[in-house]
DRENPAVEX-347460 format. One record per residue (C-alpha): residue in one letter; x, y, z. Coordinates in steps of 0.001 Angstrom, whole numbers, plus 500000, padded with zeros to 6 digits. Layout:
// DRENPAVEX-347460
AXYZ ...
END
This chain:
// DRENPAVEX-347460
X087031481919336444 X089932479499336442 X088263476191336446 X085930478065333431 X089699478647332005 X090720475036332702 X087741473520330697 X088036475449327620 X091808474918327543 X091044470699328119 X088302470644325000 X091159472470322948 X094120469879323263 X094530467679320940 X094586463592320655 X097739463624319653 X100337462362322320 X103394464396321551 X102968468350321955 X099766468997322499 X099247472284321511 X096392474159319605 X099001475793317620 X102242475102315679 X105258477389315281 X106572479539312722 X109238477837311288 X111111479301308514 X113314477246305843 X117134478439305667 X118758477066302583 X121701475126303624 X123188473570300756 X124733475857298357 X124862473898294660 X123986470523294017 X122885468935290285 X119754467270290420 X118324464728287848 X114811464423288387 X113789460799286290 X110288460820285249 X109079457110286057 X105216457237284327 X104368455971281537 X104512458887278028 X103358457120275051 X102944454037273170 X106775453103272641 X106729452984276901 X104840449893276821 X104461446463276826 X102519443852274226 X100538443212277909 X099547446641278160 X098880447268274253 X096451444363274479 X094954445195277973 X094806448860277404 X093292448717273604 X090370451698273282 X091277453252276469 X094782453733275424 X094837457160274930 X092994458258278037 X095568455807280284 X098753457601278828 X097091461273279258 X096913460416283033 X100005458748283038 X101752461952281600 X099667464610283885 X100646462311287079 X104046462012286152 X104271466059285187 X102697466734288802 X105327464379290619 X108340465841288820 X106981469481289958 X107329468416293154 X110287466527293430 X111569470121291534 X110154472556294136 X112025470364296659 X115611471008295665 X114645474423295008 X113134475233297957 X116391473623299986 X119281474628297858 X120362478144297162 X121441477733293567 X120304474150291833 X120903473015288605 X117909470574287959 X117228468418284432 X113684466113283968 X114113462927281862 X112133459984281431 X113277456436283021 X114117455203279128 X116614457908279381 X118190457718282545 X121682456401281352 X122324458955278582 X121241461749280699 X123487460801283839 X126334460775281363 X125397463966279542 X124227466042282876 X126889464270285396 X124387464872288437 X125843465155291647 X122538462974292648 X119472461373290774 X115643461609292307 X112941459027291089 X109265459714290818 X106643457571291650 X105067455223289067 X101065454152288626 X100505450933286078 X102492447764287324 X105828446896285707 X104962444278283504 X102709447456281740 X106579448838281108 X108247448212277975 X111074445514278719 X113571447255277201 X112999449951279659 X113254447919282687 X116642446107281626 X118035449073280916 X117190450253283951 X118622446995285686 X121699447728284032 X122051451332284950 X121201450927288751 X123594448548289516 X126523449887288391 X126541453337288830 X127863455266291710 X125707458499291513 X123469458809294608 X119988458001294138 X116910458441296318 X113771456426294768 X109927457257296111 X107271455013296008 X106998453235292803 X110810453942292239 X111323452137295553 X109665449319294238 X111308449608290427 X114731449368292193 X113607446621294191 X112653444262291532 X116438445489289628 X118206443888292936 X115740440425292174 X113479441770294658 X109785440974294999 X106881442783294793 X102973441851296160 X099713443752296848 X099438444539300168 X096732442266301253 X099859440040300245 X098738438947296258 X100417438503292938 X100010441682291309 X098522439894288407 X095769438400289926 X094305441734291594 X094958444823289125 X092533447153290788 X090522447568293317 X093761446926295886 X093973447723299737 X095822450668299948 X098154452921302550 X096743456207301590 X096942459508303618 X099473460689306391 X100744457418308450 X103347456821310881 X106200454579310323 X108785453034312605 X112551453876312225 X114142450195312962 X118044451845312356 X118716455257313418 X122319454903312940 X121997455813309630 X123164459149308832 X120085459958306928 X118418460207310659 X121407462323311724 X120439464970314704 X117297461973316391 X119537461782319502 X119819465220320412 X116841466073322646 X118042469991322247 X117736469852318173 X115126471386316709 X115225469592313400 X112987466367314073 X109381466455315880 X109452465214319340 X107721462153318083 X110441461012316182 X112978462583318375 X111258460676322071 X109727457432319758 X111859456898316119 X108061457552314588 X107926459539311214 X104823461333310147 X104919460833305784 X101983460909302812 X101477457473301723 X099444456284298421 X100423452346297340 X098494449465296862 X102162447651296604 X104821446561298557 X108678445322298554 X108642442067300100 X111494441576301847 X114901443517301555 X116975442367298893 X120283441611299019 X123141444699299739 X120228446816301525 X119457447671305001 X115481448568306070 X115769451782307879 X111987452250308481 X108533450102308642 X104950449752309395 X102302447207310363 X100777447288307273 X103569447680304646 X107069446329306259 X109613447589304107 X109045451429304513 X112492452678303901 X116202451337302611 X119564451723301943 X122226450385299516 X125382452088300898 X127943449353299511 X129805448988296818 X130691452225296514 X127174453024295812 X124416454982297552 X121275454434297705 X118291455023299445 X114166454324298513 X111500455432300507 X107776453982299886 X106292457044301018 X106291460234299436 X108898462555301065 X108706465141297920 X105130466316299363 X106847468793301663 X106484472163299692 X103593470987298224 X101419470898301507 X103453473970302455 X102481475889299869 X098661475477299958 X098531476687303611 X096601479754304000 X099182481681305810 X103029480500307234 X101674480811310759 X099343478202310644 X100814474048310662 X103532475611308846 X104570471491307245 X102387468484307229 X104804466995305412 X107827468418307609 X109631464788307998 X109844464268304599 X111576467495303695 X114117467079306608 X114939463121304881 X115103464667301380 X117328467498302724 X119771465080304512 X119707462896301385 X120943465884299153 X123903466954301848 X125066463174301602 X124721463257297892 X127418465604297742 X129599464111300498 X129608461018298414 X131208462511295466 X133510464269297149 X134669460460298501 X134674459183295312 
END
């Protein structure tokens, strides 16, 4: 009976090296953060005036169809980046704009911190205007900002950075068709100093997964065909991978804070909310919601230094 026991319990764990267990825990969310104003900027492409003579001349007859996705993608992302802060604050205040109206809107709104959505169509698709602007805004202001994926990227190129495909091309030369890092991946934490990782070193928290606690390895959704080549100047990499090196950075300098993530951290509620029931893997996407929580607590500790 027990070696029958044994050999049903050995064909049940799983490949993975840390915890292997057929099951995972209940784990319910406590809101810890009381208030915080969010400004959610939509980074997609909307309509004509969004673009560039490239794109008007690369884009003519499918032009309508392009934007439509644009605008649905960049609706979905901004949903989700929403359900974040309200999932992890008790009460938010939360405003969408659009990248061409970032400055105003920080102004108008005064956010305590700013979230950036992923982008689709290369930059040189973007109306100029929109990306100096941009430029402009970034650098000097002192609002906290935490940039995913394409907005990673966007702020990259605003601090001279470069981008490349990752199969290591000009953009221009390969416009579709691109290797990409799709799908849940690990990536290596390279400084766990940073507060953003705070809690790693204690074996007896229960915030981070043993694999991150026992290895610095983070479990996050990834879709990009490009990459940030590099680290530009005033930023620290916090996090990387063999396939895509700069995973994860910080500008904290200069009075500023700022922190872009390639991978998308906002995915947490949304994998949590299409589970069947809250006993079964109760977050795929649990690593990004504890980074997008501990960006939002030093949001507010930030303005409260300045």
């Amino acid at each position: 009976m027990y070696d029958a026991v044994a050999k049903a319990s050995e064909k049940e764990k799983l490949p993975f090296p840390f915890g292997n267990n057929t099951f995972c825990k209940y784990e319910p969310i406590e809101k810890k953060i009381d208030h915080i104003r969010v400004l959610i900027v939509n980074d997609l492409l909307r309509y004509e005036s969004d673009l560039s003579d490239l794109a008007l001349r690369e884009w003519d007859g499918n032009l309508k169809s392009k934007l439509e996705f644009e605008r649905k993608v960049g609706g979905l992302a901004c949903n989700n980046i929403a359900q974040n802060v309200k999932r992890l604050v008790k009460s938010p205040k939360v405003m969408t704009v659009h990248l061409s109206e970032i400055k105003d809107a920080a102004r108008q709104f005064a956010p305590d911190a700013i979230v950036m959505s992923g982008t689709y169509a290369d930059f040189d698709y973007y109306n100029p205007l929109h990306i100096d602007s941009f430029r402009t805004f970034i650098k000097g202001t002192r609002i906290p900002i935490l940039a995913i994926c394409g907005a990673h990227q966007l702020v990259s190129i605003a601090f001279d950075g470069t981008l490349r495909t990752l199969d290591d091309l000009d953009l221009k030369v390969k416009r579709s068709g691109r290797v990409v890092e799709y799908q849940y991946r690990f990536v290596k934490i390279v400084d766990k100093s940073d507060p953003i990782f705070d809690g790693i070193d204690d074996q007896a928290s229960g915030v981070w997964q043993d694999y991150t606690k026992d290895d610095d390895i983070l479990r996050v959704w990834q879709n990009h065909g490009v990459q940030v080549m590099g680290v530009p100047d005033g930023f620290r990499l916090l996090a990387t991978s063999y396939l895509c090196k700069n995973q994860m950075m910080v500008k904290d300098s200069d009075g500023q804070l700022i922190y872009t993530v390639q991978f998308h951290l906002e995915k947490s509620f949304e994998d949590w909310s299409k589970n069947p029931t809250r006993w079964e893997h109760p977050n795929e996407s649990r690593d990004g919601r504890i980074l997008f929580e501990n960006f939002l607590s030093l949001a507010l500790a930030h303005g409260k230094m300045d």
